[in-house]
C-alpha positions in Angstrom: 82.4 88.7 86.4 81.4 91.9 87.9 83.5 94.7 86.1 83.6 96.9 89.5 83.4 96.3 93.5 80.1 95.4 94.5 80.3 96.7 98.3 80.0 100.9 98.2 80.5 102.5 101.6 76.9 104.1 103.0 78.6 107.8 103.1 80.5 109.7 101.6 80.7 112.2 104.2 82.0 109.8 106.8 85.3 109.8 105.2 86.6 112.6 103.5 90.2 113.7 102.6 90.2 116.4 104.7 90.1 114.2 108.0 91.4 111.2 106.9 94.5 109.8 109.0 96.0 109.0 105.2 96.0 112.2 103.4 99.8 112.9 103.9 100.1 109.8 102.1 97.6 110.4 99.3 97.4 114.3 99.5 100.3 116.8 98.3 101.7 119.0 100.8 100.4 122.6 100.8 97.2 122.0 99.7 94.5 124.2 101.4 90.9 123.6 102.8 89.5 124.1 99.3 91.5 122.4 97.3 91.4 119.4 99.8 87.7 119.7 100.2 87.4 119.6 96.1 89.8 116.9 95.8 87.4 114.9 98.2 84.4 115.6 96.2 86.1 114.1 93.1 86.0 110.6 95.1 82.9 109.1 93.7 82.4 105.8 95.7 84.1 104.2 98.4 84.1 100.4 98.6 84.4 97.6 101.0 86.1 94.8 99.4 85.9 91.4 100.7 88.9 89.1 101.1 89.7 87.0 97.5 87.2 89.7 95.9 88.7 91.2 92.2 89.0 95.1 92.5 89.4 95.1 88.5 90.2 92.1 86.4 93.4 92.8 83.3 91.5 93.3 79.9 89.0 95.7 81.3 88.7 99.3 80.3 90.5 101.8 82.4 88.5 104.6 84.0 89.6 105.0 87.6 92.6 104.8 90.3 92.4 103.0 93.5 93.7 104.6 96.1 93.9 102.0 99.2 92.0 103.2 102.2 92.8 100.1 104.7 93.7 96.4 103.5 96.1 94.9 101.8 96.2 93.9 97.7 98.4 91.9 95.0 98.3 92.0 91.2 98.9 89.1 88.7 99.2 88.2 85.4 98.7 84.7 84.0 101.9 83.4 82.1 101.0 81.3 79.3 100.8 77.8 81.4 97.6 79.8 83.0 100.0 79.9 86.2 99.6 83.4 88.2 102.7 85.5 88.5 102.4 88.4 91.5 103.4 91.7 89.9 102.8 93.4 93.4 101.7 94.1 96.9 99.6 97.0 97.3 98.8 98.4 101.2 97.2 101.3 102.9 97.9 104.6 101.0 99.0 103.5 97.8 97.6 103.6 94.5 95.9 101.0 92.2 95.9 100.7 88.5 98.2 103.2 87.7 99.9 100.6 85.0 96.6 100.9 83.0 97.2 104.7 82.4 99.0 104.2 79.0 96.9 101.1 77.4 93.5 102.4 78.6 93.2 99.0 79.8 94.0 97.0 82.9 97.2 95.3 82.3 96.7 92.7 85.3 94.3 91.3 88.0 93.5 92.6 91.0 92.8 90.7 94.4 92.1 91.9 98.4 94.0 89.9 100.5 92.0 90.8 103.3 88.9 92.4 103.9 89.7 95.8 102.6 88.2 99.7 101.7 89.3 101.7 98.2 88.3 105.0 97.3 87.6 105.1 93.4 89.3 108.4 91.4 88.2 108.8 88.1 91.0 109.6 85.7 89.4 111.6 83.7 88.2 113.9 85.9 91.6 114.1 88.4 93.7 115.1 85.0 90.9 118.2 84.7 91.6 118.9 89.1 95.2 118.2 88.2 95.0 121.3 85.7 93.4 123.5 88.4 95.9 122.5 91.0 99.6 122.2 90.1 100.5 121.1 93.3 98.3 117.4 92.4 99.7 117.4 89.6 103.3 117.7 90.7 102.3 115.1 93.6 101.0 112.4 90.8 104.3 113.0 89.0 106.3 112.1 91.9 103.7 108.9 92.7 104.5 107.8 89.0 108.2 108.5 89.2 108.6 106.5 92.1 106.5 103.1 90.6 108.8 103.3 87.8 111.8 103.3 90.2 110.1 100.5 92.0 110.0 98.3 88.6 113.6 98.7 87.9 114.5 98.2 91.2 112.6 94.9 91.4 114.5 93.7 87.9 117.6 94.1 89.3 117.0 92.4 92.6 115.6 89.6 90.8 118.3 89.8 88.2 121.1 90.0 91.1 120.3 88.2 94.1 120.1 85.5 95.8 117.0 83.7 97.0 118.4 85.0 100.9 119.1 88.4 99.5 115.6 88.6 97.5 113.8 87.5 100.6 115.6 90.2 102.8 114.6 93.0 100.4 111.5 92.0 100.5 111.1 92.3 104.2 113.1 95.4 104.6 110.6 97.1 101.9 107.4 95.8 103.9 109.2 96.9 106.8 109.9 100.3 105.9 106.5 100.9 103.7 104.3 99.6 107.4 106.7 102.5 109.2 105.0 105.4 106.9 102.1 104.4 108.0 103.0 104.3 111.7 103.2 101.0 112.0 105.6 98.8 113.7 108.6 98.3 110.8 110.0 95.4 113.6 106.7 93.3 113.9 104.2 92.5 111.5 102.0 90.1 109.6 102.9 89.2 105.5 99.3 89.5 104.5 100.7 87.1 101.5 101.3 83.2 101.5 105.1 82.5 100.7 103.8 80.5 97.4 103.1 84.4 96.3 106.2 85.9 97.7 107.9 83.3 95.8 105.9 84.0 92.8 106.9 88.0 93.2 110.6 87.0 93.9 111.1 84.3 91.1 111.6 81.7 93.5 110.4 78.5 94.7 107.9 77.8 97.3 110.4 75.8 99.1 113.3 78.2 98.6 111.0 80.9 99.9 110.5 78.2 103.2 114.2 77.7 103.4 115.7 80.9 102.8 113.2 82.2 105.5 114.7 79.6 108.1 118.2 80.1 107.4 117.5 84.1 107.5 115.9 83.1 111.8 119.0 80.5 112.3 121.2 83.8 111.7 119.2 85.8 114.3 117.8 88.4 112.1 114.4 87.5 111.9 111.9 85.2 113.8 109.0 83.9 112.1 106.1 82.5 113.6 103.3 81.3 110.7 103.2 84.7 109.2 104.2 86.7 112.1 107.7 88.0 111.1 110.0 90.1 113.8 112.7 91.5 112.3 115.7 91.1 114.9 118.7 92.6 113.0 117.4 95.3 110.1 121.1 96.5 109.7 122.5 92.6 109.4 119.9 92.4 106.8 121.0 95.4 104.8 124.7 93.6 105.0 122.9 90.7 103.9 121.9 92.3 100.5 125.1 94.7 99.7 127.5 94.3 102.4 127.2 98.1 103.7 124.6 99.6 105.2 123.5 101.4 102.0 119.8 102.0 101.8 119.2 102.2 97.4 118.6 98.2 96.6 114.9 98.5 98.6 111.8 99.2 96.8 110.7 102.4 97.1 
């Protein structure tokens, strides 16, 4: 299997950090012209990656981030039954393979769900910029602070919750992550079948089906195929903790 993406973009200088509609996302505030320009020179390649492509595969060695340029991504690992268990969705403006940091190695796989674009960042040579530039370095902090967050708060909804409750999380984070992006958090499309929401949620494919049908019979959400409108967003907060208290979703 090929190691890395296969598909590199025909330009660098058609896309770089300094006009791309994501660098709030990707970019610390306050950086100037400079730094931004020598941040963008420190993306090597750019790739197109087809839908059901591997970005990386777990066991390989670690060199380089992912940041997400358009598309949509999950992560697996195989339980010992050879079965895949989602470990994540990844979208537009987030980072991939930042769970590979500590082993030097890539802890699970890595699969588009739709055609999609990454810029590679070589870790070795963003820990030297980091160095140079506090400001990434305080920014990469805060990106790693938050994905550890993100993993306790996932054990606890999956420790806590019901297969309704699970569900609605899920949505309200999807929902709020597509608004940063400015995106519609109301209407959108799950780029993911509900066999691998149910594998992220610890639930069944059935229970996924069920709990999404008794979530529309209450009027918060309709679904059409994978169309999702979410009617009610504070009835689905009460769902999950009975206020309308915003720290069970996944940052």
């Amino acid at each position: 299997m090929s190691t890395q993406p296969r598909n590199y973009l025909a330009s660098r200088s058609t896309s770089k950090c300094s006009t791309c509609s994501l660098r709030e996302l990707c970019l610390p505030v306050g950086l100037d012209d400079r730094e931004i320009e020598t941040l963008s020179k420190l993306i090597e390649r750019k790739y197109r990656i087809q839908r059901g492509e591997y970005l990386f595969h777990a066991g390989l060695a670690f060199k380089s981030l992912y940041a997400v340029r358009n598309g949509f991504f999950k992560s697996y690992v195989l339980d010992v039954d050879g079965h895949q268990q989602v470990t994540g969705f990844y979208m537009t403006g987030e980072l991939l393979g930042l769970d590979a940091i500590s082993a030097e190695i890539h802890t699970c796989d890595t699969v588009a769900l739709e055609d999609s674009e990454v810029c590679e960042v070589p870790f070795e040579k963003l820990e030297e910029l980091s160095l140079k530039i506090p400001l990434l370095m305080h920014h990469f902090h805060k990106i790693m602070s938050r994905e550890i967050v993100k993993d306790h708060t996932t054990m606890m909804l999956l420790g806590n919750r019901k297969a309704e409750e699970r569900l609605a999380a899920f949505l309200l984070n999807l929902s709020e992550r597509f608004a940063k992006r400015g995106y519609s958090p109301k209407n959108f499309i799950l780029r993911m079948t509900r066999e691998e929401i149910g594998s992220y949620l610890g639930l069944k494919l059935e229970t996924v089906s069920r709990s999404l049908s008794k979530l529309q019979e209450e009027g918060m959400i309709t679904v059409n195929n994978r169309h999702i409108e979410l009617n009610d967003i504070y009835q689905l907060n009460r769902k999950i903790c009975g206020s309308s208290h915003q720290s069970h979703r996944l940052k």
